[in-house]
C-alpha atoms as an extended CHARMM CRD file, in Angstrom:
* protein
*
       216  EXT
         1         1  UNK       CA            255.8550000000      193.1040000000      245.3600000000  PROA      1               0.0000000000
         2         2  UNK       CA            257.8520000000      195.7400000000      247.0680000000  PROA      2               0.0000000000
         3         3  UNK       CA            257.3520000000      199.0450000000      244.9670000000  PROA      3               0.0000000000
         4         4  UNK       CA            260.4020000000      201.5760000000      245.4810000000  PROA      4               0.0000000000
         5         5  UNK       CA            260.6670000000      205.0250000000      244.9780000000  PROA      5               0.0000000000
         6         6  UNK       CA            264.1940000000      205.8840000000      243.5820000000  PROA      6               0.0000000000
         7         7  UNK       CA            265.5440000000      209.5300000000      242.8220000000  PROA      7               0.0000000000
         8         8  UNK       CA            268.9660000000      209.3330000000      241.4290000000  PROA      8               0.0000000000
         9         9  UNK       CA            270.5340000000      211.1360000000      238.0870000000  PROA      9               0.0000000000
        10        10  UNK       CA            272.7320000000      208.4470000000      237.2780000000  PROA      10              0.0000000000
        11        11  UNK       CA            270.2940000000      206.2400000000      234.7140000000  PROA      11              0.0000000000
        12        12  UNK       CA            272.7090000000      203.8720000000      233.8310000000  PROA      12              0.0000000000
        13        13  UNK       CA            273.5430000000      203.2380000000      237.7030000000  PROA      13              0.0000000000
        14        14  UNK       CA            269.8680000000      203.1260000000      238.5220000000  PROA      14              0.0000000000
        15        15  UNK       CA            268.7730000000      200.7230000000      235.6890000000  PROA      15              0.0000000000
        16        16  UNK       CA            271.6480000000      198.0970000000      237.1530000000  PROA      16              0.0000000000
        17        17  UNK       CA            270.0610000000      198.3180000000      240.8180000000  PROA      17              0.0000000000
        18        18  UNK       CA            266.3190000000      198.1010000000      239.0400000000  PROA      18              0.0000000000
        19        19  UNK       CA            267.6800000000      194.6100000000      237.1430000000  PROA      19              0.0000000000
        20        20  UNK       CA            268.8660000000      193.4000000000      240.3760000000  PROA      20              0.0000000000
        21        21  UNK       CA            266.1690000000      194.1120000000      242.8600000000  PROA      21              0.0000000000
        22        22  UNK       CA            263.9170000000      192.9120000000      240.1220000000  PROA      22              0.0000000000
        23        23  UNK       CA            264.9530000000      189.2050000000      241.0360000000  PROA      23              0.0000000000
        24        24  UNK       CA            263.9870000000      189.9390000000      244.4700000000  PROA      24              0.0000000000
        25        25  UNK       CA            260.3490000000      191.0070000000      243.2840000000  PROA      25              0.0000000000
        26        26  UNK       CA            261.3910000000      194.3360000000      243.7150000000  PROA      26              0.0000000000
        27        27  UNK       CA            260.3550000000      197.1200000000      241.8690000000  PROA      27              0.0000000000
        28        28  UNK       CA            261.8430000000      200.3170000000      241.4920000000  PROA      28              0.0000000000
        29        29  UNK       CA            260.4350000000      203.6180000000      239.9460000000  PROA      29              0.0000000000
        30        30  UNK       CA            263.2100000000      206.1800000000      239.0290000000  PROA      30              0.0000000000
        31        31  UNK       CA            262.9040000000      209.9910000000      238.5900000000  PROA      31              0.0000000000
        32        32  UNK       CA            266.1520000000      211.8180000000      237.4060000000  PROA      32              0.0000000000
        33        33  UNK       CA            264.6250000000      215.3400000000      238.6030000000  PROA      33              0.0000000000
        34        34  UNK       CA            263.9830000000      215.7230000000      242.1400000000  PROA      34              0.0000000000
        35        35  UNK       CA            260.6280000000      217.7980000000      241.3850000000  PROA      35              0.0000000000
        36        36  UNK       CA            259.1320000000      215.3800000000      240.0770000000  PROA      36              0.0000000000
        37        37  UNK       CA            259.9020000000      212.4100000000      242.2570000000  PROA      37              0.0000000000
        38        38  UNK       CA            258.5350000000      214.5360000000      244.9770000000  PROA      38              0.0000000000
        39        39  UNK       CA            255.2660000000      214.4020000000      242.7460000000  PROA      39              0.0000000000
        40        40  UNK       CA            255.2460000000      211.1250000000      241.9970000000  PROA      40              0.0000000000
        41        41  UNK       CA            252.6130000000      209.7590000000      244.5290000000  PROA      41              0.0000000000
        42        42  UNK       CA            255.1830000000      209.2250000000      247.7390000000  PROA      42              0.0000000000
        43        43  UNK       CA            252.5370000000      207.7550000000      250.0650000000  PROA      43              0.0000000000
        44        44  UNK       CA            251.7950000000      204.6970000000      247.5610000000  PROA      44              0.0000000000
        45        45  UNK       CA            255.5880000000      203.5230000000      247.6360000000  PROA      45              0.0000000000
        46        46  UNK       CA            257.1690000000      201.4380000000      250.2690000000  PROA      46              0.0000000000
        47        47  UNK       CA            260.7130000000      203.0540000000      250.3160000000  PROA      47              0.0000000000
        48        48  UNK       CA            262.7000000000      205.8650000000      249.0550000000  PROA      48              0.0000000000
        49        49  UNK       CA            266.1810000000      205.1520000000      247.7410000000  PROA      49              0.0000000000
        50        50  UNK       CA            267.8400000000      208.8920000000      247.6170000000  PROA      50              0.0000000000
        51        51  UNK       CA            270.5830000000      210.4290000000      245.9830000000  PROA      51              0.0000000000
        52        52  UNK       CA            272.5580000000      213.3290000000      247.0670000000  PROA      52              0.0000000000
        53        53  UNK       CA            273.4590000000      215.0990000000      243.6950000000  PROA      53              0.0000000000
        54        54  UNK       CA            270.3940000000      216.3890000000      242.1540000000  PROA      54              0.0000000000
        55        55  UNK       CA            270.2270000000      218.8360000000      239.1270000000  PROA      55              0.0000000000
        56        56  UNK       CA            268.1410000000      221.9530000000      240.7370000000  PROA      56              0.0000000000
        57        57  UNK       CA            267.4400000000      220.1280000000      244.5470000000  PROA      57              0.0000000000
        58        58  UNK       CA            270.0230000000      218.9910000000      247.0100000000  PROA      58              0.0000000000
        59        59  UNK       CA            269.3120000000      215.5030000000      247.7660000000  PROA      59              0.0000000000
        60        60  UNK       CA            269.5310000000      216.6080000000      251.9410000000  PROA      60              0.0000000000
        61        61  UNK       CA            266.5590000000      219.2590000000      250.9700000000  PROA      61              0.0000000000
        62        62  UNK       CA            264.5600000000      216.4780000000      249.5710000000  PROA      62              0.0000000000
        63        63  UNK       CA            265.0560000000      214.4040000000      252.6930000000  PROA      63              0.0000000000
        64        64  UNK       CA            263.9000000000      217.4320000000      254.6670000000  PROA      64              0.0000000000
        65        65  UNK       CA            260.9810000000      217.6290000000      252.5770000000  PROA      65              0.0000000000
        66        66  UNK       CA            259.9670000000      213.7800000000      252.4300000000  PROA      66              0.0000000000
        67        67  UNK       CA            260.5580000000      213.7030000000      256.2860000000  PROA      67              0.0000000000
        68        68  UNK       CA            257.9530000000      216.2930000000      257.3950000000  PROA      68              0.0000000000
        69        69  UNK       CA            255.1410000000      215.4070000000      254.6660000000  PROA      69              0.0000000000
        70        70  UNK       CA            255.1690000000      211.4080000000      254.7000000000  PROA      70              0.0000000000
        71        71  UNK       CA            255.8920000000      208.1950000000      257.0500000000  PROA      71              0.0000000000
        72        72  UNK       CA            258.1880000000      206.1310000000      254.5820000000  PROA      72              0.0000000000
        73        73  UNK       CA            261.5510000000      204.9860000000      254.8090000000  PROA      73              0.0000000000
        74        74  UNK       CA            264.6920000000      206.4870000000      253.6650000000  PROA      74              0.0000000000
        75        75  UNK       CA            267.5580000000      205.1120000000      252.6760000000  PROA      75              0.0000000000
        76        76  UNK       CA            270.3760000000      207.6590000000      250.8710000000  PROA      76              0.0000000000
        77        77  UNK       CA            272.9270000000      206.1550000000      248.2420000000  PROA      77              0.0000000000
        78        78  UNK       CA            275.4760000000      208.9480000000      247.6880000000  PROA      78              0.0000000000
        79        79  UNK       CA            278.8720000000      208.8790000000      246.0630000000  PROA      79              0.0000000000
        80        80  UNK       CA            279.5180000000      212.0220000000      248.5760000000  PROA      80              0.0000000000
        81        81  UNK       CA            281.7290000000      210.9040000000      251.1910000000  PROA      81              0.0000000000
        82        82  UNK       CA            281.4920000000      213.8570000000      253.3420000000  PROA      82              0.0000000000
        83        83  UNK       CA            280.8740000000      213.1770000000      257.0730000000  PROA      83              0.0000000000
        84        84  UNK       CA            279.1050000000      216.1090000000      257.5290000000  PROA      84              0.0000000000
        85        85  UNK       CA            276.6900000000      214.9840000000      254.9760000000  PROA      85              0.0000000000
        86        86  UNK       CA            276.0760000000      211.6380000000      256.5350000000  PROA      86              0.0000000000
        87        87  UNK       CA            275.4080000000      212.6510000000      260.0190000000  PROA      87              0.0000000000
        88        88  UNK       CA            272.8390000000      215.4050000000      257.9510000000  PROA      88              0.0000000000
        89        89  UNK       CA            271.4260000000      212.8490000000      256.1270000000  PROA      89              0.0000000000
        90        90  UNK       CA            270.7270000000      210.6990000000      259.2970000000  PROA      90              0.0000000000
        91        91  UNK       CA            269.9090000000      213.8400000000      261.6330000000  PROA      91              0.0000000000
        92        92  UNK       CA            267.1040000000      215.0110000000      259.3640000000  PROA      92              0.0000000000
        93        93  UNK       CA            265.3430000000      211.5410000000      259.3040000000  PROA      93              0.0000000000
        94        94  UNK       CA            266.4850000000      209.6910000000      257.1870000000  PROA      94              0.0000000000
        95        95  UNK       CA            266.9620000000      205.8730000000      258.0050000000  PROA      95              0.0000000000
        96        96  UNK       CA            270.5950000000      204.4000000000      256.2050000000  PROA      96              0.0000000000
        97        97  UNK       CA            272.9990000000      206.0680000000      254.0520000000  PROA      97              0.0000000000
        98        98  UNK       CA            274.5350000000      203.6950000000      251.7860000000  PROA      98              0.0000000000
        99        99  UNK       CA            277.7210000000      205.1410000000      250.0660000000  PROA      99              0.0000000000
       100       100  UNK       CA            278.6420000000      204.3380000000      246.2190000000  PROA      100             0.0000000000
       101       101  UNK       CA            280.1000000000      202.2620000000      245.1790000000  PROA      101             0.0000000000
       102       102  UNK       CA            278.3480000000      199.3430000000      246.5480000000  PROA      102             0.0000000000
       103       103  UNK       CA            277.5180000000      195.4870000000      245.9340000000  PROA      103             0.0000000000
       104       104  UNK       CA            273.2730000000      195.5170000000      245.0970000000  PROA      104             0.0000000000
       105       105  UNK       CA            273.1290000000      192.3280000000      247.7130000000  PROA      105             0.0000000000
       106       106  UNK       CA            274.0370000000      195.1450000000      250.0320000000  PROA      106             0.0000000000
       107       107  UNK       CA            271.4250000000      197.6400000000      249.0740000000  PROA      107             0.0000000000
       108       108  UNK       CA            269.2700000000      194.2640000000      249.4610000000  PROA      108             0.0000000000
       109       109  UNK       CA            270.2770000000      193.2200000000      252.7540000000  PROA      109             0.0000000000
       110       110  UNK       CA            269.5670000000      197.2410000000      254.2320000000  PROA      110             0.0000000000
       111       111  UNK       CA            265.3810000000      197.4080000000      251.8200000000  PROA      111             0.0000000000
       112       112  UNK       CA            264.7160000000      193.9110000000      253.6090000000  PROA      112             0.0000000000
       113       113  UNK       CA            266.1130000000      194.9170000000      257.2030000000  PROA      113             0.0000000000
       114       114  UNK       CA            264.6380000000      198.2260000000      256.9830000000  PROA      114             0.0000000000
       115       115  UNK       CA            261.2050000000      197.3740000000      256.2050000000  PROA      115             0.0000000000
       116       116  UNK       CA            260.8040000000      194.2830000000      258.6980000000  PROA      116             0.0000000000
       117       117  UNK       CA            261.8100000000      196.5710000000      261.5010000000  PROA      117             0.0000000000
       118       118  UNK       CA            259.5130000000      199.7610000000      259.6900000000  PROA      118             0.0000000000
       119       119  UNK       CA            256.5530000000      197.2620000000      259.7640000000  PROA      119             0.0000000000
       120       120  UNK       CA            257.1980000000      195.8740000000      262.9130000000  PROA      120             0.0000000000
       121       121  UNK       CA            256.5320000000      199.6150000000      264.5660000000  PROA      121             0.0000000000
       122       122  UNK       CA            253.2680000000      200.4590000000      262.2650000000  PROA      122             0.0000000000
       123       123  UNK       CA            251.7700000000      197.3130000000      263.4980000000  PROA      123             0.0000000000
       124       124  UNK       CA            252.2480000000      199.1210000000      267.2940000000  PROA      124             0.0000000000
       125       125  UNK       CA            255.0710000000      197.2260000000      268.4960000000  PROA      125             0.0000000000
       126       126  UNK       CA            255.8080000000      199.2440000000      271.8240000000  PROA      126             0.0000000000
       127       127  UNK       CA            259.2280000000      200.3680000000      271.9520000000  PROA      127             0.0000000000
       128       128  UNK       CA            258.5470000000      201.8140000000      275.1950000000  PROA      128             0.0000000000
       129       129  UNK       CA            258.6040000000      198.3240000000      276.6810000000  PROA      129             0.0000000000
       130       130  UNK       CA            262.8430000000      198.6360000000      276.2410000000  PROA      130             0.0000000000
       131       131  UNK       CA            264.4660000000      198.7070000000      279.0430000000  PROA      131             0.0000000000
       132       132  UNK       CA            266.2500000000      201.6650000000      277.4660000000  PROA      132             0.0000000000
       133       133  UNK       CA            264.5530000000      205.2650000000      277.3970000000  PROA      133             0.0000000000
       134       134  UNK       CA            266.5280000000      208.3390000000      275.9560000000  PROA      134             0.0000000000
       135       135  UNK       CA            265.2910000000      211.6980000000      277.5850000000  PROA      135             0.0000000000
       136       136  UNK       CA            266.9410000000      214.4450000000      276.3560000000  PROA      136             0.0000000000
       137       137  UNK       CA            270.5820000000      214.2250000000      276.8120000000  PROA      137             0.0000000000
       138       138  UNK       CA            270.3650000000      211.3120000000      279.2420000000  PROA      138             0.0000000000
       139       139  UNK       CA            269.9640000000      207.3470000000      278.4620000000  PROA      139             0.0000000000
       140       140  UNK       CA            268.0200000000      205.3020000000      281.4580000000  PROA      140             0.0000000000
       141       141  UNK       CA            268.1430000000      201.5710000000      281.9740000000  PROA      141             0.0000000000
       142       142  UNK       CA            266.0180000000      199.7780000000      283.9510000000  PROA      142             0.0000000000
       143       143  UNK       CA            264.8100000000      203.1540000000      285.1540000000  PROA      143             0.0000000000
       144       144  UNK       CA            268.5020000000      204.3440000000      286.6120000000  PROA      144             0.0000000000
       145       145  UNK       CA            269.9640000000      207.0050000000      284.9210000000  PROA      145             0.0000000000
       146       146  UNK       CA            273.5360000000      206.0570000000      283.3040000000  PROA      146             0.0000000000
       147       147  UNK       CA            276.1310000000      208.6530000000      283.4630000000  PROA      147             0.0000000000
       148       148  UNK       CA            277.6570000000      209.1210000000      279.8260000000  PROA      148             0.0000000000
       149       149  UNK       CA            280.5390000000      210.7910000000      278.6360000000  PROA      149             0.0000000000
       150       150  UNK       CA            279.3740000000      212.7200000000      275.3170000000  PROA      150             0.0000000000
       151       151  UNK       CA            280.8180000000      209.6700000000      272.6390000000  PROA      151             0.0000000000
       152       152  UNK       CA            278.9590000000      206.6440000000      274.7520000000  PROA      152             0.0000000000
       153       153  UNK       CA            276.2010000000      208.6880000000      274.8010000000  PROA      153             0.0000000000
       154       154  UNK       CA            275.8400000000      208.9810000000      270.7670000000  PROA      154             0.0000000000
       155       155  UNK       CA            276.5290000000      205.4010000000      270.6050000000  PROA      155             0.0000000000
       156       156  UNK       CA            274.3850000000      203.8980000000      272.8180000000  PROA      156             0.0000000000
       157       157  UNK       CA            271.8190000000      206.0220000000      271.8770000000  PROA      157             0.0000000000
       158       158  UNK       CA            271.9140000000      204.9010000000      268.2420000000  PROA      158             0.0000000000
       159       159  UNK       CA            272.0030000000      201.3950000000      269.2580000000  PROA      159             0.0000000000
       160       160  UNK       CA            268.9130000000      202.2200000000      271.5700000000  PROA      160             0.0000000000
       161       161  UNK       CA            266.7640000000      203.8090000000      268.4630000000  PROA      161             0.0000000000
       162       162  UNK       CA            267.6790000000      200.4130000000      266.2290000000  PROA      162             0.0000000000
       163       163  UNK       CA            267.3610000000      197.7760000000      269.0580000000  PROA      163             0.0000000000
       164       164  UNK       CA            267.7200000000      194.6650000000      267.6860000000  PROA      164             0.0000000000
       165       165  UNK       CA            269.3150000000      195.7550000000      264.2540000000  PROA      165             0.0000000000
       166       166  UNK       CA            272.5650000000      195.2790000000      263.7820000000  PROA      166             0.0000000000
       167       167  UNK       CA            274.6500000000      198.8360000000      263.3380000000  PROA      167             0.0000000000
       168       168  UNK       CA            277.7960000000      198.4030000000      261.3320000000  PROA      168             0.0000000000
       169       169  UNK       CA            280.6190000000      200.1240000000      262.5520000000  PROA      169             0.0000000000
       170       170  UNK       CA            280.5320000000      202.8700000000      259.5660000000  PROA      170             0.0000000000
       171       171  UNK       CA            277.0080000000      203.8740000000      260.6200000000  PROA      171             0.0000000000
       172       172  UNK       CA            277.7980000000      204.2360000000      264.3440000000  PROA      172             0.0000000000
       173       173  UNK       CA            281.1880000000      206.1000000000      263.7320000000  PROA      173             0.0000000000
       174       174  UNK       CA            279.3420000000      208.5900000000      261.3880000000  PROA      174             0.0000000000
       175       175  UNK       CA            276.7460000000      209.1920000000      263.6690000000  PROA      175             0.0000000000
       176       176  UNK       CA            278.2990000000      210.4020000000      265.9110000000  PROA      176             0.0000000000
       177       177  UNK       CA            279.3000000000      214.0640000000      266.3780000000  PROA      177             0.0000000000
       178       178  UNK       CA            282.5620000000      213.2270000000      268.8860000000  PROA      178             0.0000000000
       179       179  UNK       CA            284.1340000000      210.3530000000      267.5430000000  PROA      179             0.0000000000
       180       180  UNK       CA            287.6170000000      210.4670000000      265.6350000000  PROA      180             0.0000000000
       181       181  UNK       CA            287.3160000000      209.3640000000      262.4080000000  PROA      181             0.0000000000
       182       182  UNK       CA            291.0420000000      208.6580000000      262.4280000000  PROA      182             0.0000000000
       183       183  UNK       CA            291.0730000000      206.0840000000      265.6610000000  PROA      183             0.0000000000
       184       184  UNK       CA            287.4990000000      204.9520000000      265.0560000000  PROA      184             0.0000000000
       185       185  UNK       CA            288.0690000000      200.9080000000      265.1820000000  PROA      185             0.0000000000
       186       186  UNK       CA            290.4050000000      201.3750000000      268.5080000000  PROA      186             0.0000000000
       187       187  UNK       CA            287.8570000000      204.3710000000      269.7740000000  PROA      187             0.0000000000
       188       188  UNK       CA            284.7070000000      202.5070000000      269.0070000000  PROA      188             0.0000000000
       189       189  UNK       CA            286.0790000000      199.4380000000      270.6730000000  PROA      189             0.0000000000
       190       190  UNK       CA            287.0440000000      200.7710000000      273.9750000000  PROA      190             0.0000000000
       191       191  UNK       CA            283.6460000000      202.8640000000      273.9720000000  PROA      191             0.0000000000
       192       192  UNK       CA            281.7180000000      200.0680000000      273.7100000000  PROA      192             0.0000000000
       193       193  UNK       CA            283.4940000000      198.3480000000      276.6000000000  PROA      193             0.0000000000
       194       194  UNK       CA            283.0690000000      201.1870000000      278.6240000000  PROA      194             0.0000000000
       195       195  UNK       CA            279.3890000000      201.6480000000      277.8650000000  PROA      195             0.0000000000
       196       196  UNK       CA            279.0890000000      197.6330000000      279.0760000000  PROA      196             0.0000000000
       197       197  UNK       CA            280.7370000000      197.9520000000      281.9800000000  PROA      197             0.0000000000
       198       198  UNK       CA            278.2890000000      200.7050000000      282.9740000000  PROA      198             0.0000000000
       199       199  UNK       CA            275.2510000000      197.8290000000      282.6270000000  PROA      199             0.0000000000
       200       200  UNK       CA            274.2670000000      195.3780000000      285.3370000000  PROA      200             0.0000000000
       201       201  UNK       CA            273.7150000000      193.2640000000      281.7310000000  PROA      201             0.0000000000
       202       202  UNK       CA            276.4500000000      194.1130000000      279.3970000000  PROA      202             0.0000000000
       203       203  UNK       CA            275.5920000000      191.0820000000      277.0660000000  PROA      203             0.0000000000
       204       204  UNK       CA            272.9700000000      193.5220000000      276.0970000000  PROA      204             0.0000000000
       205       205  UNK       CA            275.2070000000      195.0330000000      273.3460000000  PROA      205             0.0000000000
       206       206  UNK       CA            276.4060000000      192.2560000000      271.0040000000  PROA      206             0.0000000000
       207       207  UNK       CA            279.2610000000      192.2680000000      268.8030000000  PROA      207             0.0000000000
       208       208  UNK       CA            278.4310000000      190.9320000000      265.3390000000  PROA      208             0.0000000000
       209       209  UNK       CA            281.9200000000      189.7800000000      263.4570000000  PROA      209             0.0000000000
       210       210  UNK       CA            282.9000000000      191.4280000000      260.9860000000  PROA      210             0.0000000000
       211       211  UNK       CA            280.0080000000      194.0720000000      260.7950000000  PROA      211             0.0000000000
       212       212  UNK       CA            279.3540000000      196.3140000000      264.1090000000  PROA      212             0.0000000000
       213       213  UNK       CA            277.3250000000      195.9130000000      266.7350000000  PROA      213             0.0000000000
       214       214  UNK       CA            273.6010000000      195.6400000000      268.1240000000  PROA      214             0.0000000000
       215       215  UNK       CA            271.4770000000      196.1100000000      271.4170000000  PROA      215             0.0000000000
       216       216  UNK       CA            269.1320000000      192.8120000000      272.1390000000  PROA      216             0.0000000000
């Protein structure tokens, strides 16, 4: 059984999720206050579902906190819509950010992708065998460095640090910190041509219908 550490003040939205994941063999444990999530035993749960509106904590300070004291997973469900709180979210570690309202099979779909590729890494898979490596401000294939303009940079780099995982187009448009929100289907599309075009392989980045994209 997958055990699932959930802090969210919305009981009646929580208990719904619980029912659901429950047919999954999922179990979730759910703390209204913050505080006491955060002394609820973190290391013996698999997961952390996060919300972002928390009486007495900000969710994004909770992050923070889970981040540099434990190695577990982090996904944030937040009814904020915010940009700037997305890109926090992500920046200070954590490893989705699922906006309400959503479908559960969603919240599914991200615990079961998440954890495969978490468990994948803690069993030492070497992700410096890639043929990608991100130095600073600079992405190298193959060992050549690839010259970037500042928006293919922050989306090849995301697609780099989830290789293999698909990256819906929300996640990659949110991520990144030069991307207009208001052209992002036309400005994600012609980025990610331009970023192939700059690889001796562009089949490398894969467009998955109807979802986003991913690096294989």
């Amino acid at each position: 059984m997958i055990n699932i550490l959930m802090i969210e003040d919305d009981t009646e939205f929580a208990e719904l999720l619980s029912e659901y994941l429950a047919q999954h063999d999922i179990k979730i444990t759910n703390y209204e206050d913050p505080y006491l999530g955060l002394s609820a035993g973190v290391k013996k749960y698999d997961l952390l579902i996060l919300d972002l509106t928390l009486p007495g904590m900000d969710g994004l300070e909770v992050c923070k906190e889970v981040v540099q004291k434990y190695n577990i997973p982090i996904i944030i469900s937040s009814a904020r819509s915010d940009i700037n709180d997305k890109v926090q979210g992500l920046a200070l570690g954590a490893d989705d950010y699922l906006p309400k309202p959503y479908d559960p099979k969603e919240m599914y779909a991200r615990i079961t992708s998440l954890l495969r590729r978490y468990h994948k890494t803690q069993q030492g898979e070497d992700i410096s065998k890639s043929d990608f490596e991100i130095k600073g401000d600079t992405i190298y294939f193959k060992g050549g460095a690839l010259f970037l303009t500042p928006a293919e940079f922050d989306v090849l780099s995301l697609l780099v640090k989830h290789q293999g995982i698909t990256q819906s187009r929300e996640q990659i448009i949110n991520t990144s910190q030069t991307m207009s929100i208001d052209s992002q289907g036309k400005s994600l599309d012609v980025i990610i041509s331009k970023i192939r075009s700059k690889l001796d392989d562009p089949k490398r980045i894969q467009a998955v219908r109807g979802i986003g994209y991913k690096l294989v």
